[in-house]
C-alpha positions in Angstrom: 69.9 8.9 -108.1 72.0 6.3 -106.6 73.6 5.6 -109.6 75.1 9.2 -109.9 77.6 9.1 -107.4 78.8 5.4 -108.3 79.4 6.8 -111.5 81.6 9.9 -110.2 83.6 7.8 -107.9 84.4 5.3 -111.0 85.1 7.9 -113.2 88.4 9.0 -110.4 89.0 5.4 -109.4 90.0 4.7 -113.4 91.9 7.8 -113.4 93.9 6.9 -111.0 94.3 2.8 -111.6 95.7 4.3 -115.2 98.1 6.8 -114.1 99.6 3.4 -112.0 99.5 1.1 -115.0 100.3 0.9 -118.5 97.9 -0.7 -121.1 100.4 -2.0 -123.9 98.0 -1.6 -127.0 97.8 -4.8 -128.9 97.1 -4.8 -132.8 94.0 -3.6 -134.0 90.9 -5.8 -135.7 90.7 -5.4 -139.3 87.3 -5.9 -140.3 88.1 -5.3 -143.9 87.3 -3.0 -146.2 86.8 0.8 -144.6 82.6 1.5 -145.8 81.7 3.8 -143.2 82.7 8.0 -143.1 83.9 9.9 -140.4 82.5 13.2 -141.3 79.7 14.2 -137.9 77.8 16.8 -137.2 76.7 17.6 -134.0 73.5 19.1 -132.0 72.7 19.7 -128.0 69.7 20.1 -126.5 69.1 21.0 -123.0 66.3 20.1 -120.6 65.5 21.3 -116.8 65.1 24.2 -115.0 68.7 23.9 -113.3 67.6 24.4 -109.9 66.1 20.9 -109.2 67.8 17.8 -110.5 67.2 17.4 -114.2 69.1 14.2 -115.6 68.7 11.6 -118.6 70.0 8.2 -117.9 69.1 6.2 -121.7 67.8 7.3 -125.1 66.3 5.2 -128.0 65.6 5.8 -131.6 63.1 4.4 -133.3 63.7 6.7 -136.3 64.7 10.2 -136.6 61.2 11.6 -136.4 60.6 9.6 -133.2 63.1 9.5 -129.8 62.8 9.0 -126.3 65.1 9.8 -123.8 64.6 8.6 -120.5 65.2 9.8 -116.9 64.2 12.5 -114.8 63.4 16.5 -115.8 62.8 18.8 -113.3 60.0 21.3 -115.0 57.6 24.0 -114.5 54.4 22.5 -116.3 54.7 18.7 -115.3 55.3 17.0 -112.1 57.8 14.0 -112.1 58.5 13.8 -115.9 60.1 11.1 -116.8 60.1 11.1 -120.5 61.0 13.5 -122.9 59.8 12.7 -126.6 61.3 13.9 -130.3 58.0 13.9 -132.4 60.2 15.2 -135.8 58.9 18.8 -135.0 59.7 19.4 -131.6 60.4 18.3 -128.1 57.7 17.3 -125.9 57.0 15.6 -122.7 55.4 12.6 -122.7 51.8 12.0 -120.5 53.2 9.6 -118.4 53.3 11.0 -114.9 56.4 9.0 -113.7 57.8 9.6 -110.1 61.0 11.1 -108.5 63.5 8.5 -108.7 63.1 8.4 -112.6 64.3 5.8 -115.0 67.1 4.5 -115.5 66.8 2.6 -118.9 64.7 1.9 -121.9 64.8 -0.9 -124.5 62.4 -1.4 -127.3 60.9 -4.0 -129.9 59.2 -1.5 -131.9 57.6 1.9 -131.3 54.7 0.1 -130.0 56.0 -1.9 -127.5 58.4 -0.1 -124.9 60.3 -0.9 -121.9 61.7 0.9 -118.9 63.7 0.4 -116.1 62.9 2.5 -113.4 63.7 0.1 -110.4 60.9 -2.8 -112.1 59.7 -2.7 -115.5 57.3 0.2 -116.9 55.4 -1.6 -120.1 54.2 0.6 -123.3 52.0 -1.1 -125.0 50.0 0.6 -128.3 49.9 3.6 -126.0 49.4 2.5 -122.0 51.4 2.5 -119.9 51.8 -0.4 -117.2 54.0 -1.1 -113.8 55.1 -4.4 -113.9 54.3 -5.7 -110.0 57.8 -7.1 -108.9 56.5 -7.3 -105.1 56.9 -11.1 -105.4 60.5 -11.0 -106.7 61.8 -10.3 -103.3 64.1 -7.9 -104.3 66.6 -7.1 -101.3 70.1 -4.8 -100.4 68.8 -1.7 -102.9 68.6 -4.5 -105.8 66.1 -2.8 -108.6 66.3 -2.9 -112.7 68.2 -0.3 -114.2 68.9 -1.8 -117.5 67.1 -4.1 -120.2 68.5 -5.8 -123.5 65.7 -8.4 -124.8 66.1 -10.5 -128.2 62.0 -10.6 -128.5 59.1 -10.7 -126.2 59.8 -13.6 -124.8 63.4 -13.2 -123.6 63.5 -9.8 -121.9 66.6 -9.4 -119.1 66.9 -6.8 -116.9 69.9 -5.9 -114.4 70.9 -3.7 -111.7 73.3 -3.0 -108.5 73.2 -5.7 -105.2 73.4 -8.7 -108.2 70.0 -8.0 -109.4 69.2 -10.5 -112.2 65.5 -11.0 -114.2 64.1 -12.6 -116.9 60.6 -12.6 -118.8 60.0 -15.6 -120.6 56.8 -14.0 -122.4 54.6 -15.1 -119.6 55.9 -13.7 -116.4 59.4 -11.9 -114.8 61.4 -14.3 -112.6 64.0 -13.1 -110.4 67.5 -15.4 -110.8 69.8 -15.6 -108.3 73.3 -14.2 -108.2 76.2 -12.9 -105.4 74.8 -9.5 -104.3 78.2 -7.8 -104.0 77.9 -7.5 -107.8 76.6 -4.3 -109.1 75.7 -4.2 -112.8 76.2 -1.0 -115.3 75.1 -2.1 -118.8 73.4 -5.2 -121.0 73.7 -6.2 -124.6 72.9 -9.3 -126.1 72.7 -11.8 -129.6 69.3 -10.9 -131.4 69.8 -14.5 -133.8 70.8 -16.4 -130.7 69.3 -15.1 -128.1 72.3 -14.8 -125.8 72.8 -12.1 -123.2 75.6 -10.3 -121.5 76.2 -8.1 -118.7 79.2 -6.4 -117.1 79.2 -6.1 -113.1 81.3 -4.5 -110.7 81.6 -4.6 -106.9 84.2 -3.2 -104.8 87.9 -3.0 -105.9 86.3 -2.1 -109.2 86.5 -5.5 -110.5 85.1 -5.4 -113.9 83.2 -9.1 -114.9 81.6 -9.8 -118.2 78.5 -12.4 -117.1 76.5 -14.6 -120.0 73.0 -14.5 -118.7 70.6 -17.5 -117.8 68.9 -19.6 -115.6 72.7 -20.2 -113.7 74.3 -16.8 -114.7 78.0 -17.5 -115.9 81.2 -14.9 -115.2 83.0 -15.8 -118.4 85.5 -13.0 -118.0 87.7 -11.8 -115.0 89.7 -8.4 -115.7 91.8 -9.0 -112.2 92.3 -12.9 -112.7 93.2 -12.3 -116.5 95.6 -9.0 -115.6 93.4 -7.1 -118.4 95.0 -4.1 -117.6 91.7 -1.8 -117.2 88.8 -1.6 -115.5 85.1 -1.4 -117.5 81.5 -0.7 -116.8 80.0 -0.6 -120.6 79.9 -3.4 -123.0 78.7 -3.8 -126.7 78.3 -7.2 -128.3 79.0 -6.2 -132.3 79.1 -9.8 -133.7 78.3 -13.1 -132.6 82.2 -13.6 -131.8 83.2 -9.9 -130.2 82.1 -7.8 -127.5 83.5 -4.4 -127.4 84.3 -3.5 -123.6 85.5 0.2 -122.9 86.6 2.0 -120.0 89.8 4.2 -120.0 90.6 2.3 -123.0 89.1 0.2 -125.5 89.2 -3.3 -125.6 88.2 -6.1 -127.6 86.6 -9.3 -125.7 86.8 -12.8 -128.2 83.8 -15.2 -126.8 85.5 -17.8 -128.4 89.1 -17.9 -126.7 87.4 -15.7 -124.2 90.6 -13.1 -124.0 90.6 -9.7 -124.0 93.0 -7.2 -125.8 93.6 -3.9 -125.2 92.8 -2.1 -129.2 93.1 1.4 -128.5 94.8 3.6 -125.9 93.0 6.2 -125.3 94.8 9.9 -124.5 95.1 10.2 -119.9 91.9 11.4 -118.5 89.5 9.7 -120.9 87.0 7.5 -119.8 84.7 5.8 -122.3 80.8 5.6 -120.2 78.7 4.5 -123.1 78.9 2.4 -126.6 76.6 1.9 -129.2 76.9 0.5 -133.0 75.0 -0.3 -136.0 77.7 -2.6 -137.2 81.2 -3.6 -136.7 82.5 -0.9 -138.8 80.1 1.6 -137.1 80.8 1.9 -133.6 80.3 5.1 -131.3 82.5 4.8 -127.7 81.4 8.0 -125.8 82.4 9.7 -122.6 84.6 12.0 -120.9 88.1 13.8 -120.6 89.3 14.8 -117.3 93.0 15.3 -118.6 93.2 18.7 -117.6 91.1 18.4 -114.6 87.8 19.8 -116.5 85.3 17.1 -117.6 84.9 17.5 -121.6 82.6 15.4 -123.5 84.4 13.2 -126.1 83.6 10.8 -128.7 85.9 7.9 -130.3 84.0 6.3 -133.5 85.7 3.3 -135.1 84.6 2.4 -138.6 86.6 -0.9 -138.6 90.0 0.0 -139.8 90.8 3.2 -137.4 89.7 5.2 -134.7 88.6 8.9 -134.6 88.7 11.5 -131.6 86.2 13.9 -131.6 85.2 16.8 -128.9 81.4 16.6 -128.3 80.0 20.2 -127.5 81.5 21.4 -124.3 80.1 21.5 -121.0 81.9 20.7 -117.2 81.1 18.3 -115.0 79.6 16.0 -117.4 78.3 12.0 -116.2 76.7 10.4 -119.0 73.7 7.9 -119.4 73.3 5.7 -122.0 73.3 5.9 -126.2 71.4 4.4 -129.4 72.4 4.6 -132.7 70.8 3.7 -135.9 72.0 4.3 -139.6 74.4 7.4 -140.2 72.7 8.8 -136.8 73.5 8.1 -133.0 72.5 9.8 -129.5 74.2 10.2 -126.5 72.6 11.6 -123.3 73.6 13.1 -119.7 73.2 15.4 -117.3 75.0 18.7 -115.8 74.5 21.1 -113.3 71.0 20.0 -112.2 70.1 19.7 -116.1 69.7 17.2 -118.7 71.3 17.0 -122.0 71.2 15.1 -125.4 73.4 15.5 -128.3 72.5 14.2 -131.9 75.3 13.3 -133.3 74.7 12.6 -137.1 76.8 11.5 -140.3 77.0 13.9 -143.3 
């Protein structure tokens, strides 16, 4: 649950560094010809008793007959569920007997071979589950794993808050070194080459885009550039461009290694989560505080323009993470002690 109130005090802070500071939007990409709709439907489902703490922190698709969301539900029947499954039928959760502090992420190489993040790594493996032992990691200052991004078995990274950094090689986890004031929010990496890269915050809000490895690299400095927003979510949609989004949308080039503000988004939006299939199929989701009521919004771009959408309503929204794959995508969160997941699908 730490996590939780990070994210509502960074949700206010980027309210109110925007209302101080104007983003001049610069033009946007063209990535050529327009092959992707715009036309959604949309589906919630809702999960926990609303007494206890119910939330979802990360989803993944492996098709649409078979989803997990990831986190903690607060339930009659089971004690400590930490994983709710989507069978094609129904909604189910899953025999793992987790514990109370959940998990926080979930990244997969096929339905067969599953990770978590739940402070280590939780391994499934052609159905067993195993806790990785991190006891020899030395992890210190509230450091644990909350997020994972691998390009195969054998280059699996995980990060987290107090500068937590780790790597499996396909033999064991190593923990690598970085400045502990850094907290990180999310991961996403190169599947053909391998690279990995991470945004971090620590206090200020000082967003940092880090490329991964055995001497972990900041490559990207909002406050030393004067990028003119904060960010805590990242997407890397080529081997050129990482999408970085907060209370707008920018576009970071690992080339010149500049940013660019693409798309200013309305007062009181702040984007959480983003997840794509391609560079002309891009999901940025989060929330609207514009009128002082958290509203759950999505911004799609299908590489020639961006589209708002309202996501169905609900107050006090903080999100968790998203997956998409072709024509379909998932976002997940929590509210009011429950958990929620919307389906959000192309006609």
């Amino acid at each position: 649950m730490r996590t939780i109130t990070a994210l509502i005090i960074t949700s206010l802070f980027t309210l109110l560094f925007t209302m101080q500071n104007c983003s001049p939007t610069e033009p946007k990409p063209s990535n050529g010809v327009d092959t992707t709709t715009q036309n959604f439907t949309f589906e919630t489902f809702e999960f926990g008793d609303g007494f206890s703490s119910s939330y979802f922190k990360d989803v993944w698709i492996f098709d649409e007959n078979n989803i997990w969301a990831v986190g903690y539900l607060a339930t009659d029947s089971v004690s400590n569920a930490n994983i709710m499954r989507w069978n094609g039928d129904k909604w189910f959760v899953d025999s793992y007997v987790g514990h109370s502090s959940g998990i926080n992420g979930i990244w997969a190489i096929d339905s067969s071979n599953i990770y978590f993040a739940n402070g280590a790594v939780l391994i499934y493996k052609d159905g067993l589950f195993t806790q990785e032992n991190f006891q020899n990691l030395a992890f210190t200052n509230g450091q644990g794993v909350d997020k994972l991004w691998g390009s195969s078995a054998n280059n699996i990274w995980g990060v987290g808050p107090g500068g937590t950094i780790v790597h499996f090689d396909g033999n064991e986890w190593k923990k690598i070194d970085f400045d502990s004031q850094w907290n990180f929010y999310d991961i996403t990496g190169d599947l053909n080459t391998g690279e990995i890269y991470a945004v971090a915050r620590k206090r200020g809000f000082i967003s940092v885009i880090v490329k991964l490895g055995t001497t972990p690299e900041i490559i990207f400095n909002a406050e030393e550039s004067k990028f003119p927003f904060h960010f805590a979510t990242i997407e890397l949609v080529d081997n050129e461009n990482i999408y970085i989004a907060g209370v707008d949308i920018g576009l970071f080039n690992l080339v010149t290694e500049e940013a660019i503000v693409i798309d200013d988004l309305p007062l009181g939006y702040n984007i959480s989560t983003i997840t794509s299939t391609s560079k002309n199929d891009i999901y940025f989701i989060g929330d609207d505080i514009g009128e002082g009521i958290l509203k759950k919004k999505l911004v799609h771009y299908n590489g020639k323009r961006f589209k708002y959408f309202d996501l169905p309503d609900r107050n006090n929204v903080i999100y968790g993470g998203s997956h998409s794959i072709k024509n379909f995508a998932i976002a997940v969160e929590f509210s009011h002690n429950k958990a929620f997941l919307t389906k959000i699908k192309r006609n």
